[in-house]
C-alpha positions in Angstrom: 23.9 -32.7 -30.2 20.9 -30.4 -30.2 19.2 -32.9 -27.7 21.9 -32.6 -25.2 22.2 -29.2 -25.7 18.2 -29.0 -24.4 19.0 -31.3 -21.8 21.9 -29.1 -20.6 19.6 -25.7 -20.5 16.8 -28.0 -18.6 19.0 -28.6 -16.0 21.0 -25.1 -15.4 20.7 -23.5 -12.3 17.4 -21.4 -11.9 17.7 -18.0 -11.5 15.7 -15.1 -10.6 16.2 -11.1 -10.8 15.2 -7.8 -9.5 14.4 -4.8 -12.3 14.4 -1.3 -11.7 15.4 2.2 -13.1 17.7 2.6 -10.8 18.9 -0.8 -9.7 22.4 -0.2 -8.3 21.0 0.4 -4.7 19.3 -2.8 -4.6 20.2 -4.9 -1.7 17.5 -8.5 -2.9 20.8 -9.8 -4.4 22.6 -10.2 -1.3 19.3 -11.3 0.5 18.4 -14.5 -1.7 22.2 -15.3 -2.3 22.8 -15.8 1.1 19.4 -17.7 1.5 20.1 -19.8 -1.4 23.9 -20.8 0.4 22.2 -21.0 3.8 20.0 -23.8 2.3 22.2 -25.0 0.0 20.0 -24.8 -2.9 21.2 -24.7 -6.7 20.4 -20.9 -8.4 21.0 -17.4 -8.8 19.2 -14.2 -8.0 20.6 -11.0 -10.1 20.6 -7.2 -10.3 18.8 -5.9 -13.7 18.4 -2.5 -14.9 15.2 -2.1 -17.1 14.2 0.8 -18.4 10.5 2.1 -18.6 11.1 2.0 -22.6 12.8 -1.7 -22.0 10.3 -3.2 -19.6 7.4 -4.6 -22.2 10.8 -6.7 -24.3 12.8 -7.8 -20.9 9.2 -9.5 -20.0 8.6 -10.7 -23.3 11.8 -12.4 -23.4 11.5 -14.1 -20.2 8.9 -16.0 -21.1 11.0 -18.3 -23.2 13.7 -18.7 -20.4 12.7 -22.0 -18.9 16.1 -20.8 -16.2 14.0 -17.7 -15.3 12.0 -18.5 -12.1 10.9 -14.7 -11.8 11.9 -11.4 -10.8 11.0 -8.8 -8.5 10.0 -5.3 -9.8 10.9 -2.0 -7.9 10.8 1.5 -9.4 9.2 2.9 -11.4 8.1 -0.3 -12.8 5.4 -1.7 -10.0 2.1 -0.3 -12.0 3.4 -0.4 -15.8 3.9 -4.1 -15.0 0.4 -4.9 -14.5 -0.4 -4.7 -18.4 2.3 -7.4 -19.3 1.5 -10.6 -17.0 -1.4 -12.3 -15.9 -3.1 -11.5 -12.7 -5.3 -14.2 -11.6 -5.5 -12.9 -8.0 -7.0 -9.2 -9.3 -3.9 -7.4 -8.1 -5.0 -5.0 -10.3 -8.3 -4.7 -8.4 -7.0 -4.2 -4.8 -4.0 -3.3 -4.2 -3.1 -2.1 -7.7 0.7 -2.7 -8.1 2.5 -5.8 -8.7 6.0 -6.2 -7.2 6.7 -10.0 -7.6 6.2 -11.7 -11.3 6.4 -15.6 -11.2 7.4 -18.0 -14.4 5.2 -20.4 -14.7 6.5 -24.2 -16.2 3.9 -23.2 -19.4 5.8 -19.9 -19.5 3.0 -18.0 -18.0 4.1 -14.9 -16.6 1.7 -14.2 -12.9 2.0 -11.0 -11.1 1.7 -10.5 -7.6 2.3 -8.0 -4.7 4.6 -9.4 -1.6 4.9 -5.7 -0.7 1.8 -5.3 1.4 2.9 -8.5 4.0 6.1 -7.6 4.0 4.9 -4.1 4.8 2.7 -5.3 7.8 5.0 -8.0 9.6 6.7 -5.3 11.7 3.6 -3.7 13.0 1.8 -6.7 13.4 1.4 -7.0 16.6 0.2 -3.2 17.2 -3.4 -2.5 17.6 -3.6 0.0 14.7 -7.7 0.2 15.0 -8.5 4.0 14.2 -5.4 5.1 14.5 -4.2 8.4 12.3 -1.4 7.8 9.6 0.4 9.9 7.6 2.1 8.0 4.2 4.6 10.1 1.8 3.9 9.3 -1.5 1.4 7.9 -3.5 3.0 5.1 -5.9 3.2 1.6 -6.3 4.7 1.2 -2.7 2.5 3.5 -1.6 -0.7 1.5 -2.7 0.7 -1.8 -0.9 0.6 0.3 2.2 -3.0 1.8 2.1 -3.8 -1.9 1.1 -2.4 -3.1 4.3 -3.7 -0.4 6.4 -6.8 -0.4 5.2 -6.9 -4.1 6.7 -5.7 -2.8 9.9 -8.2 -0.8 10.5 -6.1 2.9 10.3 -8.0 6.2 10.2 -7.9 8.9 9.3 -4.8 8.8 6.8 -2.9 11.5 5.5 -1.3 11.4 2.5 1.7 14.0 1.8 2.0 14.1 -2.4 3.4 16.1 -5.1 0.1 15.8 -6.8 -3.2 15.9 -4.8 -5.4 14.6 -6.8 -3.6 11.0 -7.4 -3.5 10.5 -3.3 -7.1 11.3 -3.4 -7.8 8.8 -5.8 -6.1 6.2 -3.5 -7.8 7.5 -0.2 -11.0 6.5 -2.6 -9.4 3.4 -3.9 -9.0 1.6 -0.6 -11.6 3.0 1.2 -10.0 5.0 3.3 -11.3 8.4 4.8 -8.6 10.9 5.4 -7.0 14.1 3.5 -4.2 14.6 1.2 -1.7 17.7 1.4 1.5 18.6 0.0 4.8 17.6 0.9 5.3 20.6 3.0 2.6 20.6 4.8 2.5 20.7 8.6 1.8 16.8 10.2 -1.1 16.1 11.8 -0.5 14.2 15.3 -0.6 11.0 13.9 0.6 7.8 15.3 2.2 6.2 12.3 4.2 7.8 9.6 5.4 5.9 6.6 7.3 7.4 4.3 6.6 5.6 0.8 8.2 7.5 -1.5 12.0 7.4 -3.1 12.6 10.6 -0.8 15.9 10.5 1.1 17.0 7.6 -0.8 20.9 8.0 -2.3 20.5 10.0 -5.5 17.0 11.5 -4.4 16.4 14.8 -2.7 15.4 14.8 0.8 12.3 14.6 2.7 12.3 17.2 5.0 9.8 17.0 7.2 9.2 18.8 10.2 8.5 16.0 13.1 7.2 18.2 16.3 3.9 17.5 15.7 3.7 14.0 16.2 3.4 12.4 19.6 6.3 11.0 22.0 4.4 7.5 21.2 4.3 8.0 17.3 6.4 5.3 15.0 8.1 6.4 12.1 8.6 4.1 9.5 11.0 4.5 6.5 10.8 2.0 3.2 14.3 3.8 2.2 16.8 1.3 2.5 19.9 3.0 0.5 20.7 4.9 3.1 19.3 2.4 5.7 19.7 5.4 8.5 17.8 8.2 6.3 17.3 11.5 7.6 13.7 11.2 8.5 14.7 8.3 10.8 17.8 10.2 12.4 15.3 13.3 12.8 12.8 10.7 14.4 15.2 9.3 16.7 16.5 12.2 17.6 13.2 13.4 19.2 13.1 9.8 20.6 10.5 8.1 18.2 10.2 4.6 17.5 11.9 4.1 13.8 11.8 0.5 11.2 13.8 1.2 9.2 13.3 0.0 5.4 15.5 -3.7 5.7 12.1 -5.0 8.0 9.7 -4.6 4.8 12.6 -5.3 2.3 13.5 -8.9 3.8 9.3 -9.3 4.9 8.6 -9.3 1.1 11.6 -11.1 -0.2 10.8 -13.9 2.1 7.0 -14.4 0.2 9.3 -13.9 -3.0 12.0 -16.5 -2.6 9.6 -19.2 -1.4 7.8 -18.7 -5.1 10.6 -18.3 -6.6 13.1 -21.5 -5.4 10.2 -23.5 -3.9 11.3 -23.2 -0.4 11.2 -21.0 2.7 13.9 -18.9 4.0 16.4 -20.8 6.5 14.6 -20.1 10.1 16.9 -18.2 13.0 19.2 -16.4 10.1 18.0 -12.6 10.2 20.4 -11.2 12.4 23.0 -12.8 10.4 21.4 -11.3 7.6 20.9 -8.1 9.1 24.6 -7.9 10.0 25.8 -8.7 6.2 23.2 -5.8 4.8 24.3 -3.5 7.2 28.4 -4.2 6.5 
């Protein structure tokens, strides 16, 4: 009995989650279900809250789940993480936040950060060389977008921050040169604007930023997602700015994700279908 019992977990469905504190607004559910049906593939991808007091037992519990294929980690949990998995890649060391942990057949736990790509893909084919950014925020998403600006070549950045001297630790950390204000500071004319923070996201109070400085060419770019339409990116298309809105990095990093996680890419041509069912 007990040997077909094993045999039975061995072969369950794999499964995967996503952990936060909240959790309610996440929309990776609906993204890797419907990439998992597309494909046709056996598994399961699950909501999870975890609190900050919960994180270090829901990690040392998955380690024995031979079902768990990973999760993905959101806020507040994207730098806490880093002390309970292995890091063979030195996330620690460059981009400082992990967002993605992978199971390992051995039960290895490895921590990663599909944040920063998923970041980039929509501006990818901009010439960003020297270009002034302003980023809101200066937390775990925050440090996968210096990362990836920092590789584009940006400068100077910005960053707008309830506490001045953490966003001039990151300017330092990525080598960026640049200035850090509060939130209510007037923008400089920059071309990019990302806001990186939980601002304007259901729940949170708003980020109320006055846009008049920025030029007619500037982009403004919202990781929000619960609202997807937030009020920085009505405000910006209101004065007829280009806006991405936060589903381009959410489904960019989920992508990297779901490829570690189920061995297999997302289906190709579906992303207006998927659009369509995270926007219902």
């Amino acid at each position: 009995m007990a040997a077909r019992h094993r045999n039975r977990t061995a072969m369950s469905a794999p499964y995967a989650e996503v952990i936060g504190d909240p959790i309610a607004q996440s929309k990776s559910p609906l993204i890797h279900g419907f990439w998992l049906k597309a494909l046709g593939l056996p598994g399961d991808y699950r909501r999870r809250h975890v609190t900050p007091d919960d994180l270090a037992a829901y990690i040392g519990e998955r380690r024995a789940d031979a079902g768990w294929r990973g999760c993905n980690v959101t806020i507040p949990h994207k730098v806490a993480v880093m002390d309970l998995v292995d890091d063979p890649g030195n996330i620690r060391g460059t981009i400082g936040a992990m967002n993605t942990i992978v199971r390992q057949p051995d039960g290895a736990l490895i921590g990663t950060n599909t944040d920063a790509a998923g970041f980039y893909a929509p501006l990818a084919e901009l010439d960003l060389q020297g270009a002034p950014v302003v980023v809101v925020g200066a937390g775990g998403a925050a440090r996968a977008v210096l990362f990836a600006l920092a590789r584009a070549g940006v400068g100077p950045v910005t960053i707008l921050n309830r506490s001045p001297l953490k966003a001039m630790g990151l300017l330092a950390t990525f080598g960026l040169k640049g200035d850090v204000a509060p939130l209510d500071a007037s923008l400089p004319p920059a071309a990019l604007l990302v806001n990186a923070s939980s601002l304007g996201m259901t729940g949170q109070p708003p980020l109320d930023l006055d846009l008049a400085p920025l030029p007619d060419d500037a982009i403004v770019y919202d990781l929000v997602y619960a609202p997807l339409q937030t009020g920085l990116l009505k405000a910006a298309a209101a004065r007829g700015l280009d806006t991405v809105d936060g589903l381009d990095m959410l489904i960019g990093q989920a992508a990297l994700a779901f490829e570690l996680f189920f061995g297999a890419p997302p289906p190709e041509g579906r992303d207006e279908e998927l659009r369509a069912l995270l926007t219902a």
